[in-house]
KELUM-88812 format. One record per residue (C-alpha): residue in one letter; residue number from 1; x, y, z. Coordinates in nm, 4 decimals. Example, Ala and Ser with C-alpha at 12.3 -4.5 7.8 and 13.67 -1.06 7.14 Angstrom:
2
<r torti="a" kolmi="1" c1="1.2300" c2="-0.4500" c3="0.7800"/>
<r torti="s" kolmi="2" c1="1.3670" c2="-0.1060" c3="0.7140"/>
***
This chain:
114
<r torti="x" kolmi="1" c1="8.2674" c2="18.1743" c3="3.6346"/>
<r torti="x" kolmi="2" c1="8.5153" c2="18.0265" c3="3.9325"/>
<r torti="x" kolmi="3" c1="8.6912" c2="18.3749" c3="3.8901"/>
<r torti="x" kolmi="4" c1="8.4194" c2="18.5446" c3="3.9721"/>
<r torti="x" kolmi="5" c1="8.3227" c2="18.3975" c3="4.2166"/>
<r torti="x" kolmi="6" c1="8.6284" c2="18.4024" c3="4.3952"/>
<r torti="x" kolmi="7" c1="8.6812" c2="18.7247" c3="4.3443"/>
<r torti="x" kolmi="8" c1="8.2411" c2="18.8238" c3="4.4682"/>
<r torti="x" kolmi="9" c1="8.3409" c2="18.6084" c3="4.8070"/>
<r torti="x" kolmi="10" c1="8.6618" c2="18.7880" c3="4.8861"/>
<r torti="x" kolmi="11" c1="8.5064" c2="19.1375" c3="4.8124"/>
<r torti="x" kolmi="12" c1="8.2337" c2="19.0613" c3="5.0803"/>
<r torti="x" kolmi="13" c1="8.2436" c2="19.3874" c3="5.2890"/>
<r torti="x" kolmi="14" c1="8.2776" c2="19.3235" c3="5.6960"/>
<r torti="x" kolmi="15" c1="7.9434" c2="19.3644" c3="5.8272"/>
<r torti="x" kolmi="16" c1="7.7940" c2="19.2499" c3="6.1925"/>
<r torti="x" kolmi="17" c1="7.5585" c2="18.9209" c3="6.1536"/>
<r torti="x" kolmi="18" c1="7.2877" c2="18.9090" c3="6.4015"/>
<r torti="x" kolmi="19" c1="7.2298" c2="18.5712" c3="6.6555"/>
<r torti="x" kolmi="20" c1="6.8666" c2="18.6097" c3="6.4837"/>
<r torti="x" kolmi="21" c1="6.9712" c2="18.4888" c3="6.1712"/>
<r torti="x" kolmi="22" c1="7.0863" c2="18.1460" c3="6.3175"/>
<r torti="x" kolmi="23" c1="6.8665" c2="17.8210" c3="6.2371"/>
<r torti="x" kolmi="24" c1="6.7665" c2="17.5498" c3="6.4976"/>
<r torti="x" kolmi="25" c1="6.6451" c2="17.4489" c3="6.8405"/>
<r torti="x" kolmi="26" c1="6.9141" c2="17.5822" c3="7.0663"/>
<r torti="x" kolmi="27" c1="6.9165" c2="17.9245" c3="7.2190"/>
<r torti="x" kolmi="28" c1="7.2038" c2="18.1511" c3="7.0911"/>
<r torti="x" kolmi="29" c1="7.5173" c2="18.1403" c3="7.2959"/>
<r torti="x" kolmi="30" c1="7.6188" c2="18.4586" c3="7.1020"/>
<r torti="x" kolmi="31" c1="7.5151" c2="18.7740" c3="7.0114"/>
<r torti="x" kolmi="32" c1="7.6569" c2="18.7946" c3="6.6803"/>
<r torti="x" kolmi="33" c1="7.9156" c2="18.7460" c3="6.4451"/>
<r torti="x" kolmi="34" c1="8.1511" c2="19.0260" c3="6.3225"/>
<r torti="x" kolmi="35" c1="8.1829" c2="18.9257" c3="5.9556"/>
<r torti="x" kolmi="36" c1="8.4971" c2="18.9356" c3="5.7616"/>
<r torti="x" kolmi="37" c1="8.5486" c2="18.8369" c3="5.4333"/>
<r torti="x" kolmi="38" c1="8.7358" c2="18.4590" c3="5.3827"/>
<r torti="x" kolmi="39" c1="9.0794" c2="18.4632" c3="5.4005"/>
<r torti="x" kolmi="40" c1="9.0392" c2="18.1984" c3="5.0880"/>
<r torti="x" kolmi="41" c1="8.8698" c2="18.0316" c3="4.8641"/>
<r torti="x" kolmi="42" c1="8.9177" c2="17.6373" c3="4.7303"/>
<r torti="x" kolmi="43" c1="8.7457" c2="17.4310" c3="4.4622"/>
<r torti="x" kolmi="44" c1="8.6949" c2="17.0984" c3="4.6013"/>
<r torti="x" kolmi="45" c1="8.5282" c2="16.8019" c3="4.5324"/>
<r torti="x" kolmi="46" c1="8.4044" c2="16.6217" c3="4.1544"/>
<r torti="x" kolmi="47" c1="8.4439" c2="16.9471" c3="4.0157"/>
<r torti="x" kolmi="48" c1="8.8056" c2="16.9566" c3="4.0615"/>
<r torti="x" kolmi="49" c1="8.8805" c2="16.6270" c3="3.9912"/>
<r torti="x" kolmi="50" c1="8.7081" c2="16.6405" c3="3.6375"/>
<r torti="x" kolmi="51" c1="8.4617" c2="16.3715" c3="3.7529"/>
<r torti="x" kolmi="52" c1="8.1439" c2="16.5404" c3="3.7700"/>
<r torti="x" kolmi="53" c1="7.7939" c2="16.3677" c3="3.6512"/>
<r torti="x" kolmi="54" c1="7.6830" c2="16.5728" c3="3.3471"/>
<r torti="x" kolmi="55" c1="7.4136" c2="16.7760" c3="3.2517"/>
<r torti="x" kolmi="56" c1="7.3986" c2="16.9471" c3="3.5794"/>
<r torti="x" kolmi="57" c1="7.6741" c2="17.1669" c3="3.7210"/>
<r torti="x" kolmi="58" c1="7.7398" c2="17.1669" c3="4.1134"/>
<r torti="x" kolmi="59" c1="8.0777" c2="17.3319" c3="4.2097"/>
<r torti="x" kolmi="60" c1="8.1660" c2="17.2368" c3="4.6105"/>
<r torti="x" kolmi="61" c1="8.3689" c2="17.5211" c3="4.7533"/>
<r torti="x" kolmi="62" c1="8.5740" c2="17.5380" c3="5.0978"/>
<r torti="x" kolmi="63" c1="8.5775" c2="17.8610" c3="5.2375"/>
<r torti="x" kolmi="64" c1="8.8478" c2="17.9398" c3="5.5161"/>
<r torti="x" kolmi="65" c1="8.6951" c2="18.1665" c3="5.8193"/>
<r torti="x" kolmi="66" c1="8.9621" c2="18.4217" c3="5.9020"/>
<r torti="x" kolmi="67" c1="9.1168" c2="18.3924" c3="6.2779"/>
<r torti="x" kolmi="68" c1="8.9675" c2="18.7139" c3="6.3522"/>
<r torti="x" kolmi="69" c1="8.5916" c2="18.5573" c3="6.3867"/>
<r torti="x" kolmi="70" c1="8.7050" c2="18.3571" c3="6.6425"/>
<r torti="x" kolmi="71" c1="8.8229" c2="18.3158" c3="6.9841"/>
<r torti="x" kolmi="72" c1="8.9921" c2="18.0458" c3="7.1728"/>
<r torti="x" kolmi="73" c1="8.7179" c2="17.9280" c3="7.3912"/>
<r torti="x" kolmi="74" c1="8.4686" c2="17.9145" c3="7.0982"/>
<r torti="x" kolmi="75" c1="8.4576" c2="17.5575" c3="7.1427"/>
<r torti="x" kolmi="76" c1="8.2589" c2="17.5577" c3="7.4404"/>
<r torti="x" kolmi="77" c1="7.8354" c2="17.5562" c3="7.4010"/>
<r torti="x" kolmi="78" c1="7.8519" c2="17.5734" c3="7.0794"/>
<r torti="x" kolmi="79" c1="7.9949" c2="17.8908" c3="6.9472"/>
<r torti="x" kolmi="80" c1="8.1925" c2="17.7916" c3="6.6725"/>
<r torti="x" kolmi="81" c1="7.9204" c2="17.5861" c3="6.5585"/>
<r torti="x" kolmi="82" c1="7.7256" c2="17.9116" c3="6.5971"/>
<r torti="x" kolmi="83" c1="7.9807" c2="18.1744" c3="6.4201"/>
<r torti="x" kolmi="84" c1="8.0184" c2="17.9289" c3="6.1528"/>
<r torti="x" kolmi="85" c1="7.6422" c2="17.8751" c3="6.0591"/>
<r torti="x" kolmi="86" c1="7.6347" c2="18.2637" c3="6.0910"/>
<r torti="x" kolmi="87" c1="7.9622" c2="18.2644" c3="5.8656"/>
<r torti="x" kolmi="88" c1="7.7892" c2="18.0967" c3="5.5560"/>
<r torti="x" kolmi="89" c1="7.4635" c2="18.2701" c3="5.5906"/>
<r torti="x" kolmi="90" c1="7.6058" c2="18.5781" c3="5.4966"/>
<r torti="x" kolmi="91" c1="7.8410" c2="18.4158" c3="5.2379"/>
<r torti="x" kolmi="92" c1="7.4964" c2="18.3192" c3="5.0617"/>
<r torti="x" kolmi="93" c1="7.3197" c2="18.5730" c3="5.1135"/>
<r torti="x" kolmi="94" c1="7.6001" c2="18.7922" c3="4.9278"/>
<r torti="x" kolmi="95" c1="7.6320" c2="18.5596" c3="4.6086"/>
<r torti="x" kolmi="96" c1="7.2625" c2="18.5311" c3="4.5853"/>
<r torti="x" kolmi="97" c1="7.2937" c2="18.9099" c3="4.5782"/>
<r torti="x" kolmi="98" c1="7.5568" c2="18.9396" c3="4.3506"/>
<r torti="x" kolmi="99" c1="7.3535" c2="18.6667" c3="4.1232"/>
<r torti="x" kolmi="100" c1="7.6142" c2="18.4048" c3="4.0872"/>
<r torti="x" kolmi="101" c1="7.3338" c2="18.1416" c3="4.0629"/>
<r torti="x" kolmi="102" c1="7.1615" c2="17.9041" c3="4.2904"/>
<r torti="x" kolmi="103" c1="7.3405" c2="17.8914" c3="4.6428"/>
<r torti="x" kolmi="104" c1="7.2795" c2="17.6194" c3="4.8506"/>
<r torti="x" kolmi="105" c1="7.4052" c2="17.4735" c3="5.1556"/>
<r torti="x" kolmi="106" c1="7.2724" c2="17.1863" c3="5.3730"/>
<r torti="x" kolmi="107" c1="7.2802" c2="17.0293" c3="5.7245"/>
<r torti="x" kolmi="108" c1="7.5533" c2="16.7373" c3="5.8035"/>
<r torti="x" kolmi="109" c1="7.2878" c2="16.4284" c3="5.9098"/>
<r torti="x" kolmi="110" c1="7.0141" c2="16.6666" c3="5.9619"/>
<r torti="x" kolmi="111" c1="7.1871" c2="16.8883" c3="6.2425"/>
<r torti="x" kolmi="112" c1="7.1282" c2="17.2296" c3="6.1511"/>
<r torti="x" kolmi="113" c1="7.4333" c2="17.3236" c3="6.3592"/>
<r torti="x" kolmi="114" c1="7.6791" c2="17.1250" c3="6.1045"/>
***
């Protein structure tokens, strides 16, 4: 199952991500993100450790965003926050595609720019 899924989110093809698809109160401060497929992929978390609360499964993964999304000044009003939350919306919308299972992500403390 890991395999595969490693394997679905390196094989995303680059696509352009639209500023429409971001979530919260602020205005865009981009147009879009030029998608390009993770330069890797890392099991993290109970799963990995072999500590995980049975019956349910929940796998955490940490994605790396290739250099190429970004730019040097990203930091300022918000862009990386931005190109990130743009980042994993395609990222799930591609396994939930490729029906890997249930994809979920969800906001740090509420802030649906983390």
């Amino acid at each position: 199952y890991l395999h595969a899924l490693r394997a679905t989110l390196l094989a995303i093809p680059a696509s352009r991500v639209p500023a429409s698809d971001l979530a919260g109160p602020e205005p865009a401060a981009i147009e879009g993100l030029d998608f390009i497929a993770p330069t890797g992929v890392h099991v993290v978390g109970s799963f990995l450790l072999r500590t995980l609360a049975r019956p349910a499964l929940s796998v955490d993964i940490a994605v790396e965003m290739p250099a190429e999304c970004l730019h040097h000044k990203d930091f300022l009003n918000h862009k990386y926050l931005q190109k990130r939350q743009l980042f994993l919306s395609r990222i799930a919308e591609a396994l939930s595609a490729a029906g890997i299972g249930e994809v979920s992500f969800a906001c740090f403390r509420g802030d649906p720019r983390k």
